[in-house]
C-alpha positions as CSV (number, residue, x, y, z in Angstrom):
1,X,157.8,16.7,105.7
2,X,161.7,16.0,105.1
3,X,161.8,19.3,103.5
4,X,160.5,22.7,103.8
5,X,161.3,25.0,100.9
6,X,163.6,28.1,101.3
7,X,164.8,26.6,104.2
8,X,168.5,27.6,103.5
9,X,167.4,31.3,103.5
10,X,166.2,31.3,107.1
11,X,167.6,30.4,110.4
12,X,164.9,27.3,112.0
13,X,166.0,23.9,112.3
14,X,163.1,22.8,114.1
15,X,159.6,22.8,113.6
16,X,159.5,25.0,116.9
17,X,161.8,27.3,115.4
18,X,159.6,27.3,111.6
19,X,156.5,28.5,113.4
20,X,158.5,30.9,115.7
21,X,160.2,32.4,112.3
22,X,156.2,32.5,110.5
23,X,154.6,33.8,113.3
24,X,157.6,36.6,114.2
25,X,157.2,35.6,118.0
26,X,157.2,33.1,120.6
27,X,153.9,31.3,119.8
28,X,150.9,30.8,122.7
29,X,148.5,27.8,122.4
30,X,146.3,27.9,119.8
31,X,148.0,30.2,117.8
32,X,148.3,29.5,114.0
33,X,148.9,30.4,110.7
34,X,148.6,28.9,106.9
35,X,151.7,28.3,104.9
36,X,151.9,26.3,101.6
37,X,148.6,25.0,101.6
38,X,148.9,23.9,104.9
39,X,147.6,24.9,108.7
40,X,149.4,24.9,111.5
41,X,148.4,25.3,115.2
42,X,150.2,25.4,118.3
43,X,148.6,22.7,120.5
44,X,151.3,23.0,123.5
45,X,153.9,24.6,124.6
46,X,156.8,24.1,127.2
47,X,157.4,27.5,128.7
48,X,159.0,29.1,125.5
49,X,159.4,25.7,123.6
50,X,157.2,25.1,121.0
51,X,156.0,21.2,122.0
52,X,153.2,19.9,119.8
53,X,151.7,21.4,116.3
54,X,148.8,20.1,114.4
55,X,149.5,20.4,110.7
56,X,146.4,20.1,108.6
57,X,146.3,19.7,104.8
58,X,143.9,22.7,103.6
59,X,141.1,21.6,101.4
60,X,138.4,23.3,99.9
61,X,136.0,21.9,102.4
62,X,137.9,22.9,105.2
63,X,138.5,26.5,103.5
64,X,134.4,26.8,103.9
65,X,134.3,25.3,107.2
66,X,136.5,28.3,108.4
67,X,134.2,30.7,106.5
68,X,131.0,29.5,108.3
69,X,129.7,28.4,104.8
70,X,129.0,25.1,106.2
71,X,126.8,23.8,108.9
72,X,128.8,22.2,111.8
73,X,127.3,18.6,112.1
């Protein structure tokens, strides 16, 4: 992702600092939120640096998944 919209209108210049900004804390492990049609979840952290996040295209399928409308296989 080389850009994120409306990024001149906030104060991040990290990914760290993007989920700290959506989430309106210091994020924990696990924590996440959907933004754009995407999903993002803290996977680590470094004491109160944000380390890894999983970002995850949302799909339809995914959307039900989340939903328990489909069976886990």
């Amino acid at each position: 992702m080389s850009h994120v919209p409306d990024e001149e209108e906030n104060t991040f210049n990290t990914l760290g600092g993007f989920v700290m900004m959506r989430l309106g804390r210091i994020p924990a492990g696990a924590d996440h939120f959907e933004w754009s049609g995407l999903r993002f979840e803290v996977m680590d952290m470094d004491e109160r640096r944000v380390d890894k996040v999983l970002v995850a295209l949302i799909t339809a399928r995914s959307e039900q998944d989340d939903k328990g409308l489909l069976p886990k296989m």
